[in-house]
N, C-alpha and C positions, 0 to 999 in steps of 0.2 A: 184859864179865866182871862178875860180882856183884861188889859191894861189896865183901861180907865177906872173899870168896877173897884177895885180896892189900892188905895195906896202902897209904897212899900211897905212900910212898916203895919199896916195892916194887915197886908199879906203874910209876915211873916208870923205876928202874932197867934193869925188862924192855924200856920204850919205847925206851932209850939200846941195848941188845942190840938188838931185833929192829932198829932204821934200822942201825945199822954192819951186820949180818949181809945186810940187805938192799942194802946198797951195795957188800959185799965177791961177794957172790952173784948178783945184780941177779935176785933176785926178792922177791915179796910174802911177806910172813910174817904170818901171821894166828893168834890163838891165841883158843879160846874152852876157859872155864871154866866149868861146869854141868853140873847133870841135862842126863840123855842120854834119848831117848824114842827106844822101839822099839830095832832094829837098833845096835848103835853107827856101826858101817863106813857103813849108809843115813845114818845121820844126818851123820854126818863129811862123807861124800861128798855130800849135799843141802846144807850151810851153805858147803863148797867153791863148790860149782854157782853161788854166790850172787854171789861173792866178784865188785869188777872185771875183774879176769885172770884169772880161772880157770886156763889154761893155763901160765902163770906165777907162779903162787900155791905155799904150801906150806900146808898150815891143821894147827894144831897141835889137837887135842881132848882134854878132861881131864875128865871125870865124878870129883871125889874118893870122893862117896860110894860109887858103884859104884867107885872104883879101876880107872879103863880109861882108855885112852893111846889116838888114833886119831891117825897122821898121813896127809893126804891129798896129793900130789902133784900139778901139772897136768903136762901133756904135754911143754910142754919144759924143764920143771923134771927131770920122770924121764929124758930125756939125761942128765943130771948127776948124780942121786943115785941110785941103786938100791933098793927093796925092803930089801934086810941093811941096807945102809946106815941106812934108816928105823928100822931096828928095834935097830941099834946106838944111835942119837939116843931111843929109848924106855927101853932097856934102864938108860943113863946118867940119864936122865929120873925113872925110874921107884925104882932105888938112893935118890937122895935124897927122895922123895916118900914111901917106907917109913921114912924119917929123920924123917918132918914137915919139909920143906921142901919146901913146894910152887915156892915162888918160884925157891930155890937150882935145886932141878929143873929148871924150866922155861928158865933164864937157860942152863944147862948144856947141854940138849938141844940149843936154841934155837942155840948157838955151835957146836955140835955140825954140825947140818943143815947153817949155813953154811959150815963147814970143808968139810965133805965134797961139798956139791952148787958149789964152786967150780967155773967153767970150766977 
């Protein structure tokens, strides 16, 4: 994640959410902040591709400038979470992101995904 996008202590708050969500969940939670090149969805879904688990991964995407949200899913993460689901964790996301609170946003979504893509 850029520097600028979240302060320290933002960032680390986010670290404390994504491990509990990923423990409550037992998947990867991956969040990237930046310019988006090309496609968003290609791009979302290529930085996925990358990821160790793919398949168990959830990767969170945030372009501020462009204002785009991309969540990507692996295969048996989507068992658990659905499509609406993604887009309810966006939609929660994105509310405070119109607030300026990127962070707020993302710590929300973020608990969001977990909640809902529980076994």
């Amino acid at each position: 994640m850029p520097a600028k996008a979240l302060s320290a202590a933002e960032q680390a708050k986010l670290d404390v959410t994504i491990r509990a969500v990923e423990q409550a969940c037992r998947a990867e939670i991956s969040v990237y902040i930046g310019d988006v090149a090309g496609d968003p969805r290609e791009f979302a879904t290529s930085l996925h591709n990358t990821l160790v688990l793919p398949a168990r991964s959830v990767l969170v995407m945030v372009d501020p400038a462009r204002r785009l949200v991309e969540i990507v899913t692996g295969g048996h993460v989507r068992e658990r979470l659905t499509d609406e689901e993604s887009r309810q964790a966006v939609a929660a996301m994105t509310e405070r992101f119109a607030a300026g609170d990127l962070a707020g946003g993302l710590d929300r979504g973020i608990q969001l995904l977990g909640e809902l893509a529980r076994d």
